[in-house]
C-alpha positions in Angstrom: 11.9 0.7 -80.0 9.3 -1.1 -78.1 11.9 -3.5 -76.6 13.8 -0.5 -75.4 10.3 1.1 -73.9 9.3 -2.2 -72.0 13.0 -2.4 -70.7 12.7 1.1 -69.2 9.1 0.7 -68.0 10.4 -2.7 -66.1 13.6 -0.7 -64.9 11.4 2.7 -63.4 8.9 -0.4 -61.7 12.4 -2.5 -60.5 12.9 1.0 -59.1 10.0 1.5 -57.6 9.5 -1.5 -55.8 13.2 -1.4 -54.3 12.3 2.0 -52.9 9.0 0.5 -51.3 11.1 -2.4 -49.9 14.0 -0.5 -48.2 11.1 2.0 -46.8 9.4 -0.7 -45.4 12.6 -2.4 -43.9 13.5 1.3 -42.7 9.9 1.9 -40.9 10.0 -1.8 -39.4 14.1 -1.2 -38.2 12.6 2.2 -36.8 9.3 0.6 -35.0 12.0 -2.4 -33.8 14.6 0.3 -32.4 11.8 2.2 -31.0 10.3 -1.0 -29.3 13.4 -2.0 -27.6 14.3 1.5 -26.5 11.0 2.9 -25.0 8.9 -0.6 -24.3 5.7 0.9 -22.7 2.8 -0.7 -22.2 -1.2 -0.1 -21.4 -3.5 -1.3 -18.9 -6.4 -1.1 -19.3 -8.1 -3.8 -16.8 -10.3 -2.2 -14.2 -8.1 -3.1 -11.1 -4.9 -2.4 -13.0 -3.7 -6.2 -12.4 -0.9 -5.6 -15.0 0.2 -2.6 -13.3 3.2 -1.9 -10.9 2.4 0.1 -8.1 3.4 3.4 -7.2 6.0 1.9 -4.5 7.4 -0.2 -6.5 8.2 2.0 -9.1 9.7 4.8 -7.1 12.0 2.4 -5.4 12.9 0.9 -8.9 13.2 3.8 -11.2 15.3 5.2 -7.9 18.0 2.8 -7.7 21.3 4.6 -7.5 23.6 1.3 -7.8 23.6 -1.6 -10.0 20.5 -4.3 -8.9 20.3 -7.6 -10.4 16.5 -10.2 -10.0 17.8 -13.9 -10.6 14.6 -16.4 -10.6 15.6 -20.4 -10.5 13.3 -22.8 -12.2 12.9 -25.0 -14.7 12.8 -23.3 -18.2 9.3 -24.4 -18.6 8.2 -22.4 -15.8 9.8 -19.2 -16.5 7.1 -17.4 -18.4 5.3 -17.4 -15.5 7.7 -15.2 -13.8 8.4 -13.4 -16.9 5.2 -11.8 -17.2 5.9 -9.5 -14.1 9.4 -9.4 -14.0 9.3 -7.7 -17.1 7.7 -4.9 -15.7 10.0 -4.6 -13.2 13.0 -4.5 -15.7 11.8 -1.7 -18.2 11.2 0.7 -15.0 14.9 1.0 -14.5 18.8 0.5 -16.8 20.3 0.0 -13.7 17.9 -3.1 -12.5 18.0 -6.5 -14.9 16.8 -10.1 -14.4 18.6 -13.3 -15.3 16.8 -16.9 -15.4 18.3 -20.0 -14.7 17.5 -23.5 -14.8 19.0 -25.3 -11.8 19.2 -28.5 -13.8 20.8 -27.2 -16.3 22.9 -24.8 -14.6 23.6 -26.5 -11.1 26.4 -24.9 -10.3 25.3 -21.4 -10.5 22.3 -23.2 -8.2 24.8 -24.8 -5.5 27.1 -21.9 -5.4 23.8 -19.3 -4.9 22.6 -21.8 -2.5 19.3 -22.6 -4.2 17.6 -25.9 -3.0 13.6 -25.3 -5.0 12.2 -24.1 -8.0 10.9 -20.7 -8.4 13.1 -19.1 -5.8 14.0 -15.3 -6.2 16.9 -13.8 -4.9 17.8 -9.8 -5.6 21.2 -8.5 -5.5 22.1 -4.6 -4.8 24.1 -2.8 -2.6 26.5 -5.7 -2.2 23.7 -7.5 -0.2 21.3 -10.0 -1.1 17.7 -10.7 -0.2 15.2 -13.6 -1.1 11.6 -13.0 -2.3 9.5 -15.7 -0.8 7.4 -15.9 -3.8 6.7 -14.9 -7.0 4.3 -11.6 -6.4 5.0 -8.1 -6.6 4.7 -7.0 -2.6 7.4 -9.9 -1.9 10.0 -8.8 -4.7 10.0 -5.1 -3.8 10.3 -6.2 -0.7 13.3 -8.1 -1.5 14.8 -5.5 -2.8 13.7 -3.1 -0.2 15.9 -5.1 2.7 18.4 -5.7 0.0 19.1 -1.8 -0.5 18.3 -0.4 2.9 20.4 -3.0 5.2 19.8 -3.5 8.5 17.2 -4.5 11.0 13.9 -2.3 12.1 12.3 -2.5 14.7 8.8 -2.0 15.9 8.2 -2.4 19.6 4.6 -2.6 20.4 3.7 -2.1 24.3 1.4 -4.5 26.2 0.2 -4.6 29.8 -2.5 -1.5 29.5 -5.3 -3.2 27.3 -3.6 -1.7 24.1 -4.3 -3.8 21.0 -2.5 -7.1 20.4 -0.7 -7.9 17.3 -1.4 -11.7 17.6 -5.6 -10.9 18.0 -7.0 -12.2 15.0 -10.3 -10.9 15.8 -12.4 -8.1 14.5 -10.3 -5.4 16.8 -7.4 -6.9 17.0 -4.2 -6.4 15.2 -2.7 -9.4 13.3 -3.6 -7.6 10.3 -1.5 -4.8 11.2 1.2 -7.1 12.3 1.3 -8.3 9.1 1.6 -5.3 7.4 4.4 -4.5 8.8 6.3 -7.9 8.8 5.9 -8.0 5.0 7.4 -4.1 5.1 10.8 -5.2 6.1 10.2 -4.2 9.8 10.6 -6.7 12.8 8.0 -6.8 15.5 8.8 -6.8 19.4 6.2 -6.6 21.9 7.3 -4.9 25.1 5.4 -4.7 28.7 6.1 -1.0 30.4 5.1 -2.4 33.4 7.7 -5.3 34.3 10.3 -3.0 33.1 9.7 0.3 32.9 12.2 1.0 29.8 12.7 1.0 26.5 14.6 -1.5 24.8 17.3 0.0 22.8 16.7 -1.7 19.4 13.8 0.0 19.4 13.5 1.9 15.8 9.7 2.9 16.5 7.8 2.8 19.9 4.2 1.9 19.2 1.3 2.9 21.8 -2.1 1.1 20.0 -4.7 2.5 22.2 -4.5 1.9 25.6 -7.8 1.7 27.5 -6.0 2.0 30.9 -3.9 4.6 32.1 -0.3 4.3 32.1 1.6 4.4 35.5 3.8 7.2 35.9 7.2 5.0 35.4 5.8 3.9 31.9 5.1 7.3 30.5 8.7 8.8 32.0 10.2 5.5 30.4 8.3 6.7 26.8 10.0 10.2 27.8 13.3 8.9 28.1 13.1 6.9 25.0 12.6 10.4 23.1 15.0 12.3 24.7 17.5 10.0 23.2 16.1 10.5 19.9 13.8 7.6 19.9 10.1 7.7 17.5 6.7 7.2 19.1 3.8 6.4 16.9 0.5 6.3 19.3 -2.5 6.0 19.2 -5.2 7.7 21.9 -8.7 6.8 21.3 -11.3 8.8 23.3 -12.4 8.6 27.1 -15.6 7.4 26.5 -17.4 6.4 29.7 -19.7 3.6 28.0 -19.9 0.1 27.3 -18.0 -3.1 29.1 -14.4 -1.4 28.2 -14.2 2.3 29.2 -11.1 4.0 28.2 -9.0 5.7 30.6 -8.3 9.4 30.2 -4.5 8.7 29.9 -3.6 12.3 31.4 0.0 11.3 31.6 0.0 10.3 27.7 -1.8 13.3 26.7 0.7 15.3 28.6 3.6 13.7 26.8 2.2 14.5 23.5 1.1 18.3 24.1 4.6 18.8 25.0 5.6 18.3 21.1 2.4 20.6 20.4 -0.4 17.8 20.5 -3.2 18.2 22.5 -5.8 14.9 22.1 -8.9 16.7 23.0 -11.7 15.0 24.9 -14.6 14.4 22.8 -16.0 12.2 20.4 -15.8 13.3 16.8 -19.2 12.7 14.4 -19.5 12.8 11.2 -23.2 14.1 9.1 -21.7 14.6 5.7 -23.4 10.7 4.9 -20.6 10.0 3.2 -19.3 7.2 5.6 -23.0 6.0 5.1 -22.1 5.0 1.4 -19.5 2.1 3.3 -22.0 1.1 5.4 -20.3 3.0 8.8 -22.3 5.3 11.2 -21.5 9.1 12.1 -18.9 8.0 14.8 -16.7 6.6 11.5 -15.5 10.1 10.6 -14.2 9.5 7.0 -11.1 11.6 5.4 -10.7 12.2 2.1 -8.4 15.0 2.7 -4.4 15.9 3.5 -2.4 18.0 4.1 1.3 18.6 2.6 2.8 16.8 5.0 5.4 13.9 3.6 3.6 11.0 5.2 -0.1 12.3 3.5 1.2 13.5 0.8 0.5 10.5 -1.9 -2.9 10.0 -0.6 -4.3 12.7 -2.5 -7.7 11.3 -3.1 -8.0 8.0 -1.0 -9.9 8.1 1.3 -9.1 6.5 5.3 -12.4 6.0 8.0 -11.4 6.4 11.6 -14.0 4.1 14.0 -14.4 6.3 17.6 -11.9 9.2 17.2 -11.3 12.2 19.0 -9.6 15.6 17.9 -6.4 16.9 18.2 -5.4 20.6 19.0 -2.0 21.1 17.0 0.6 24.2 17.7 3.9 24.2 16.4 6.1 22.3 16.0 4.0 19.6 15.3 1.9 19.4 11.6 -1.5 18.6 11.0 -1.7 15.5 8.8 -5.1 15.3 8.0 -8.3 16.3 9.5 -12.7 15.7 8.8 -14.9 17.7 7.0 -16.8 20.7 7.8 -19.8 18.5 8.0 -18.6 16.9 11.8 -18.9 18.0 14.9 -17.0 17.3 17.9 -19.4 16.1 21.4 -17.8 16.2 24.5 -21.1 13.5 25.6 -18.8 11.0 26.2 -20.9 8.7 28.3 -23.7 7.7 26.7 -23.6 5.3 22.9 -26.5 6.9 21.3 -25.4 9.5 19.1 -27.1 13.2 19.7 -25.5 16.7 18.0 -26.0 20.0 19.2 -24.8 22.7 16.8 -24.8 25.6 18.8 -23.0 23.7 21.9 -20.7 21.4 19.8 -17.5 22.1 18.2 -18.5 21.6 14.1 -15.6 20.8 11.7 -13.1 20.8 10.0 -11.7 18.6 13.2 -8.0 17.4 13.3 -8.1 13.7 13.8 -3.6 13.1 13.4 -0.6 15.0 13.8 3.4 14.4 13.6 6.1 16.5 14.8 10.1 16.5 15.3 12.6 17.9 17.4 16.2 17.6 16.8 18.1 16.9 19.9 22.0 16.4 20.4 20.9 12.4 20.7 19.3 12.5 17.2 15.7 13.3 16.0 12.8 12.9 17.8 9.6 12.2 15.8 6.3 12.2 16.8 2.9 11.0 15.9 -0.5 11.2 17.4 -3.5 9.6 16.0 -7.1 10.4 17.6 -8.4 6.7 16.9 -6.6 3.2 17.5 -9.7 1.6 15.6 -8.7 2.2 11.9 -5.8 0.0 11.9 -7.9 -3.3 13.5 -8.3 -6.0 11.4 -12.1 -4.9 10.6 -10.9 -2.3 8.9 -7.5 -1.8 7.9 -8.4 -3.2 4.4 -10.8 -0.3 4.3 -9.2 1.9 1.2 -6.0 3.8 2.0 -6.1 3.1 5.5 -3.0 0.3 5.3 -1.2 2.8 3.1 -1.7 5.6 6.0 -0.5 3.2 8.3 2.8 2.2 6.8 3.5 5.4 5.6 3.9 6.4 9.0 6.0 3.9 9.9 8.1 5.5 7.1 8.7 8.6 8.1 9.1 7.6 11.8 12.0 5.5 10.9 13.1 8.0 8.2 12.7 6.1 5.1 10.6 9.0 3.8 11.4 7.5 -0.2 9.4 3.8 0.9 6.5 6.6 1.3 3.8 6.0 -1.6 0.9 3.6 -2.2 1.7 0.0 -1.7 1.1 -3.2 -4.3 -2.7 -4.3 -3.6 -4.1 -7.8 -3.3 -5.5 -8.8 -6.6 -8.7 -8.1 -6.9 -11.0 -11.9 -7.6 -13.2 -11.1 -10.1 -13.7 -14.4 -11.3 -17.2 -15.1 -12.8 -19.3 -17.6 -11.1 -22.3 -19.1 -12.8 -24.9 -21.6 -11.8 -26.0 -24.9 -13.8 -28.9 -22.9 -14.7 -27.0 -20.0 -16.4 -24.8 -22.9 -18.1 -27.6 -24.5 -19.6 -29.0 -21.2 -20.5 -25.9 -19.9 -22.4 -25.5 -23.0 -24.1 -28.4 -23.1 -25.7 -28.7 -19.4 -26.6 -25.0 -19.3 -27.8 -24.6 -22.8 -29.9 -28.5 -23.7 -30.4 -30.5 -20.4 -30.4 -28.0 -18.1 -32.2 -27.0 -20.2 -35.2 -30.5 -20.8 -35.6 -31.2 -16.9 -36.3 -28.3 -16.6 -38.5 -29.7 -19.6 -40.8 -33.4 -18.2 -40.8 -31.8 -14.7 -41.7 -29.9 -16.0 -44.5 -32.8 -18.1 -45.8 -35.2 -14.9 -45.7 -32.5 -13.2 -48.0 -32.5 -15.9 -50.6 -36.6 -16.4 -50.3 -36.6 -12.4 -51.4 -34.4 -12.8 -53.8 -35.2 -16.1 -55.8 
């Protein structure tokens, strides 16, 4: 009898502890399934280091057609890729990534052509890009050029005191030029005033604030180029009459661009919210925090952009007003003299237009438009300032219709390393391996002296 009750007690626990086992081996198979089918992922560093950036996941997740990321190296090396190529696989089933080790592999290597470690190469669309290294900005990149095809163009003109993309100083533009190198554009510069025409590779036209005015065969050159459906991106700053490089007043410019509904006022926009005093900039830094629905603003909701020396813009259709200042600015038409005075009742108080785009379809193709009040904010000064590299190459977007690359780029990571002096050393030494052990043994001998 009490055999027979021990050898049912040991069955109903045999039971039990089965039932236990294939639960647990059902939640782990579930968490495993789960894990491989939706592999998310938090970050939660300050500066989102770990994070992809909104470009480069609504170029991924996008993909329409089979994309494949190959990285050569050595297999010792390949974690180091992994880390972000991971990110870049989960976003998307139609995007994978394949390693290989050249010396153990070489004829994958010889036939793909691959002569280094830690080259990238992206496949989709039937073409095939490289990444030049192994950093988010070059990768979508890579696969940028590898889905889009063809060359882009930006022509920049010269020959009026306009900015210059090989300046590397405070105002000049090899920041910009940059920029848009590493955006899968080419860049071209172009003199109006050898040849008064337009080359017809041209995807974008680029006016970066001329200080003198253009000749009359220049601007009907610019006219011709959008008649046959060309795009103008340019940039008027204002007429001021001060300092050791006045600006022209550029009537013929102004006139070309009032004729798609822009009209770049003449006056010098200020800014007394004290916002822009936060970032160090005076009230002739109007900052703009913002947009309107337009689709080259619209993923800037909440960044903000600061525009050195601007003017305002009066905007009728068809163009579209892309952003404009607060109602704490005012627009002076004191245009000769640097020392900043505001008259309420005389000037014109915000909100101020500082940028407009418009488009006109033409039996050539579609022109597109855009005016900016300020050639200042893309210098190399300032263009790091916030959103103002995003504004920047967003525009270039939409002027050469590739309104889906529109959307905030991947960011320089942030150093944040921690730098410490001997002093410091010596101090946390001594209060981490000397001081605190030290309180921990005279707590734990005060215990035992109360208690003995």
């Amino acid at each position: 009898m009490k055999t027979s009750w021990m050898t049912a007690r040991q069955t109903k626990y045999t039971a039990y502890a089965g039932v236990y086992i294939i639960i647990v081996i059902a939640i782990l198979g579930l968490l495993n399934f789960l894990a491989n089918r939706y592999n998310k992922s938090v970050d939660t560093t300050s500066n989102k280091r770990f994070s992809l950036s909104d470009q480069t996941k609504k170029v991924v997740s996008g993909l329409q057609q089979d994309a494949k990321i190959t990285y050569f190296d050595q297999t010792k090396n390949f974690q180091q890729a992994k880390d972000l190529l991971d990110r870049y696989e989960v976003l998307s089933h139609k995007l994978s990534v394949d390693y290989v080790d050249p010396d153990k592999k070489p004829q994958v290597a010889k036939a793909m052509g691959i002569r280094s470690y830690g080259t990238i190469l992206v496949n989709a669309g039937g073409r095939q890009q490289e990444a030049k290294s192994v950093t988010e900005e070059e990768i979508t990149g890579a696969i940028i050029r590898a889905l889009k095809g063809g060359d882009r163009t930006v022509c920049v003109v010269s020959g009026s005191g306009e900015h210059a993309l090989d300046d590397t100083g405070r105002n000049g533009y090899s920041g910009a030029k940059e920029a848009i190198e590493k955006n899968n554009y080419k860049t071209q510069g172009i003199s109006l005033l050898d040849k008064p025409e337009v080359p017809k590779n041209c995807t974008i036209l680029f006016i970066a604030g001329p200080r003198f005015d253009y000749v009359p065969p220049a601007v009907a050159a610019v006219k011709g180029y959008l008649d046959n459906g060309g795009h103008l991106l340019m940039f008027l700053d204002p007429p001021v009459k001060f300092g050791k490089e006045e600006v022209g007043d550029n009537e013929g410019l102004v006139k070309l661009a009032s004729d798609y509904g822009i009209t770049p006022e003449k006056n010098l926009v200020l800014d007394t919210s004290g916002v822009g005093q936060i970032f160090g900039f005076s009230e002739a830094v109007p900052l703009v925090s913002t947009y309107e629905s337009h689709a080259i603003v619209r993923e800037m909701k909440g960044t903000a952009t600061a525009f050195p020396l601007a003017r305002s813009l009066d905007v009728k259709p068809p163009a579209e007003k892309l952003f404009s200042t607060s109602e704490n600015s005012f627009a002076t038409a004191n245009l000769a003299s640097a020392k900043i005075v505001i008259d309420p009742k005389k000037d014109k108080q915000g909100p101020l237009t500082l940028a407009a785009a418009a488009s006109k379809k033409t039996t050539n193709g579609e022109q597109r438009v855009i005016v900016v009040g300020s050639s200042g904010w893309v210098t190399n000064g300032i263009l790091a300032f916030n959103g103002n590299r995003d504004l920047f190459l967003n525009m270039l977007a939409w002027l050469s219709a590739d309104e889906d690359l529109i959307s905030i780029r991947p960011k320089d990571q942030e150093d944040r390393r921690l730098n410490v002096s001997g002093r410091q050393m010596q101090m946390m030494f001594y209060s981490s391996v000397v001081l605190l052990p030290l309180f921990v043994i005279a707590a734990g001998f005060s215990v035992w002296w109360k208690r003995r």
